[in-house]
C-alpha positions as CSV (number, residue, x, y, z in Angstrom):
1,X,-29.2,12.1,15.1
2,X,-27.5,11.8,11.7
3,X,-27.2,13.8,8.8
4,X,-27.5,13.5,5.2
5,X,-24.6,14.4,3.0
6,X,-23.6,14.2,-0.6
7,X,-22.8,10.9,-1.7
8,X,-18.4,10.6,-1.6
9,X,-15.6,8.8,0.0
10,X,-16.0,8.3,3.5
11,X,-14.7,4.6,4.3
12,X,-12.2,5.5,6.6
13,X,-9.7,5.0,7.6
14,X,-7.7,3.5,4.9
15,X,-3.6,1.8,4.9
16,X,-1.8,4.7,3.5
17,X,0.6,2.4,1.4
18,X,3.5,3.8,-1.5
19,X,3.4,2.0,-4.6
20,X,6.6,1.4,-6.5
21,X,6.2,1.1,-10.1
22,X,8.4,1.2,-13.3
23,X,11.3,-0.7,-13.6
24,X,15.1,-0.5,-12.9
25,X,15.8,2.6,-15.9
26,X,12.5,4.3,-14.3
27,X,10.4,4.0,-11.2
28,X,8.4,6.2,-9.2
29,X,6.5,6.0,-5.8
30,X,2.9,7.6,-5.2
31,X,1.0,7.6,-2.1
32,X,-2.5,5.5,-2.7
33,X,-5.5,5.2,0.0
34,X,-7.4,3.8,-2.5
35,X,-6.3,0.3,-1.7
36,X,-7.7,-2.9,-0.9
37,X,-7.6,-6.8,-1.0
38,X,-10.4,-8.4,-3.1
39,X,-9.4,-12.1,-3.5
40,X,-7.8,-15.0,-1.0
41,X,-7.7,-17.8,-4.0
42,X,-5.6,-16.3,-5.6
43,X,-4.4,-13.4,-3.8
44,X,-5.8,-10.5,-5.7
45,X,-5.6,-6.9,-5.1
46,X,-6.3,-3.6,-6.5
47,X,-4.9,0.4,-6.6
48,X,-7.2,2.9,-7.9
49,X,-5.3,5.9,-9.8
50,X,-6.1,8.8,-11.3
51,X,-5.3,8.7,-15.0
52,X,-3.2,12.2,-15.1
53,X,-0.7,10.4,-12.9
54,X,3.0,10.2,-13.9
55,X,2.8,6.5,-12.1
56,X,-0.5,5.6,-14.0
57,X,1.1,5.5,-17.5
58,X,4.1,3.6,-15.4
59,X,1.9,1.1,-14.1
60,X,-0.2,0.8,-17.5
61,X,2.9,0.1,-19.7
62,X,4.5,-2.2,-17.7
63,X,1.5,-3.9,-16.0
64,X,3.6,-4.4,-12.3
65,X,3.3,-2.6,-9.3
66,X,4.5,-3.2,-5.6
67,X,2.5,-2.1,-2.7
68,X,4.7,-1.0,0.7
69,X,3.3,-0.7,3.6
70,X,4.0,2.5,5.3
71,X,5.0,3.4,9.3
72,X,5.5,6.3,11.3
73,X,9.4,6.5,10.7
74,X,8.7,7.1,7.0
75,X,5.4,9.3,7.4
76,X,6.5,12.3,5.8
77,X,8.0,10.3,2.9
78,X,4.6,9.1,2.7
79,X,2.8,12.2,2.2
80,X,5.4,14.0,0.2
81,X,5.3,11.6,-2.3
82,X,1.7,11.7,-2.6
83,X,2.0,15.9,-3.6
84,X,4.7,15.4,-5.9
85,X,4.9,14.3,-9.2
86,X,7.1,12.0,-10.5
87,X,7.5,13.7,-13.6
88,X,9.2,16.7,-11.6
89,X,11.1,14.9,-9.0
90,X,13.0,12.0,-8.4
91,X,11.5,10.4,-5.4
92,X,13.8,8.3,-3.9
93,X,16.1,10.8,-3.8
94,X,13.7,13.5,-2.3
95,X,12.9,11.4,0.4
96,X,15.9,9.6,1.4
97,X,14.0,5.9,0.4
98,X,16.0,2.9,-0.7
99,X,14.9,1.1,-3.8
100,X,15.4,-2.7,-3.7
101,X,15.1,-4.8,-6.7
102,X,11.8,-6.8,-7.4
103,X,11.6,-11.1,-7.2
104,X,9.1,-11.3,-9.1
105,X,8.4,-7.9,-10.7
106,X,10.6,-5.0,-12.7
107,X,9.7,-2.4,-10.5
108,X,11.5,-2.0,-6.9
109,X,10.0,-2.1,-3.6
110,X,11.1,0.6,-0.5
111,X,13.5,-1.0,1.4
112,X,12.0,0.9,4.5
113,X,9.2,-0.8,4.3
114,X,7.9,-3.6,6.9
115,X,5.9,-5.5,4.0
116,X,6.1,-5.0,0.0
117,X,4.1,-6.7,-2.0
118,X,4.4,-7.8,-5.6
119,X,1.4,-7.1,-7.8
120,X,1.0,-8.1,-11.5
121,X,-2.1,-6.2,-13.6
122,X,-4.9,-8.2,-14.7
123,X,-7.2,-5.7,-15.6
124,X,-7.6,-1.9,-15.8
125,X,-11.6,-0.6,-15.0
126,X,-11.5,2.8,-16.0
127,X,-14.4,4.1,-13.2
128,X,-14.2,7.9,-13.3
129,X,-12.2,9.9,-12.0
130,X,-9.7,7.1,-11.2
131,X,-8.7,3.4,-13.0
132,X,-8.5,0.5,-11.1
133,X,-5.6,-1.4,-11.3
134,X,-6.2,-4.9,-10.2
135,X,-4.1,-7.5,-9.9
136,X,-2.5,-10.8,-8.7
137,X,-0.4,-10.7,-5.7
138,X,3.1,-12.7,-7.1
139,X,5.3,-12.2,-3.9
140,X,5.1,-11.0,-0.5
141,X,8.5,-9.4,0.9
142,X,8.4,-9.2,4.8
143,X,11.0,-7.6,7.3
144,X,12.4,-10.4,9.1
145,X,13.5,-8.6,12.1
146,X,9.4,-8.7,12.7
147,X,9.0,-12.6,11.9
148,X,9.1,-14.6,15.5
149,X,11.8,-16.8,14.6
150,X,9.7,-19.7,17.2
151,X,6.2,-19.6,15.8
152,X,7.0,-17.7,12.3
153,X,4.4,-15.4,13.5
154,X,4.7,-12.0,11.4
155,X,4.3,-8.7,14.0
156,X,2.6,-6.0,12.0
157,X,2.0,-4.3,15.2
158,X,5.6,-3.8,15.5
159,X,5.7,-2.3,12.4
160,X,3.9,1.0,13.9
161,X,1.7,1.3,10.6
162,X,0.0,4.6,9.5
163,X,-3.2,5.0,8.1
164,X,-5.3,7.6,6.1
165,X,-8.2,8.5,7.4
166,X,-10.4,12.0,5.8
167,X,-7.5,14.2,5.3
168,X,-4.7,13.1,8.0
169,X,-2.3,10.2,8.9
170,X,-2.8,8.3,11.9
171,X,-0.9,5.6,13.8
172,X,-2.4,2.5,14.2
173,X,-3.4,2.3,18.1
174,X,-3.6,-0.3,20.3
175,X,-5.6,-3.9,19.8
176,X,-8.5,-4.2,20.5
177,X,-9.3,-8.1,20.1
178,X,-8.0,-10.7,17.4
179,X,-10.7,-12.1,14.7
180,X,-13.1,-14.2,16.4
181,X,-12.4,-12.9,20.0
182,X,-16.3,-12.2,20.1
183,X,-17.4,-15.5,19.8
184,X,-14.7,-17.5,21.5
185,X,-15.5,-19.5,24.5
186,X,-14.0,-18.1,28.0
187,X,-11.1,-20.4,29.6
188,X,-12.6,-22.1,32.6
């Protein structure tokens, strides 16, 4: 039997990813779950933040942002810069991350990251209690010790992501199937 509660967040779980923003002067990191891809042609994404964030009026004025994925080695970097403020604490040197400098944005991605991807702003929907940021994917930054140097294949599950999911941090767990594994015809 189910039960009716109050209408809210509950799409769990989520990537708990660390967006970079601001440029080589000034950057920041936050912690986002609210995170998502909404376009292949052209790659399109979006952040949602709330507007009281130091990193919103980062984002804002410069219009970039980099999402990094995040993994169990840098877990507590994860969370601690999501119950910080920027305005308070220099991140990167709280946590220990490495800034590296953008391609095809201002604003750095975290070295320690398996995959960093370069977002430009396209629009800002103010929705409530948060904006959302969304934007055009520019560049994709991979780690290449997780790139099969045979097929080119890129091993996220190597990565040993983390996700958010209602309150706590999770490590991804073990496959399940591949897309389309439910429809594919057995091997005689």
């Amino acid at each position: 039997m189910k039960v009716d509660w109050q209408p809210g967040t509950m799409i769990y779980p989520l990537p708990a990813v660390l967006v970079s923003c601001g440029d080589a002067q000034r950057s920041n990191l936050i912690t986002v779950a609210w995170t998502g891809t909404i376009c292949t042609n052209p790659a399109m994404c979006y952040i949602s933040v709330r507007p009281e964030r130091f990193s919103h009026e980062l984002i804002r004025s410069n219009m970039e942002f980099t999402i990094n994925l995040t993994t169990e080695s840098i877990a507590r970097a994860t969370d601690w810069c999501g119950v910080r403020s920027g305005r308070d604490f220099d991140k990167w040197a709280e946590t220990g991350l490495t800034p590296e400098p953008g391609v095809k944005v201002s604003c750095p991605s975290v070295k320690e990251s398996p995959l960093s991807i370069e977002c430009r702003v396209r629009e800002i929907v103010p929705l409530g209690s948060h904006d959302m940021f969304i934007a055009e994917v520019l560049n994709v930054r991979a780690d290449s010790s997780l790139i099969d140097p045979d097929t080119g294949a890129f091993d996220l599950a190597a990565a040993r992501l983390i996700s958010y999911s209602h309150g706590g941090y999770y490590a991804c767990g073990e496959k399940l199937g591949h897309f389309g594994f439910s429809v594919r015809k057995k091997k005689k």
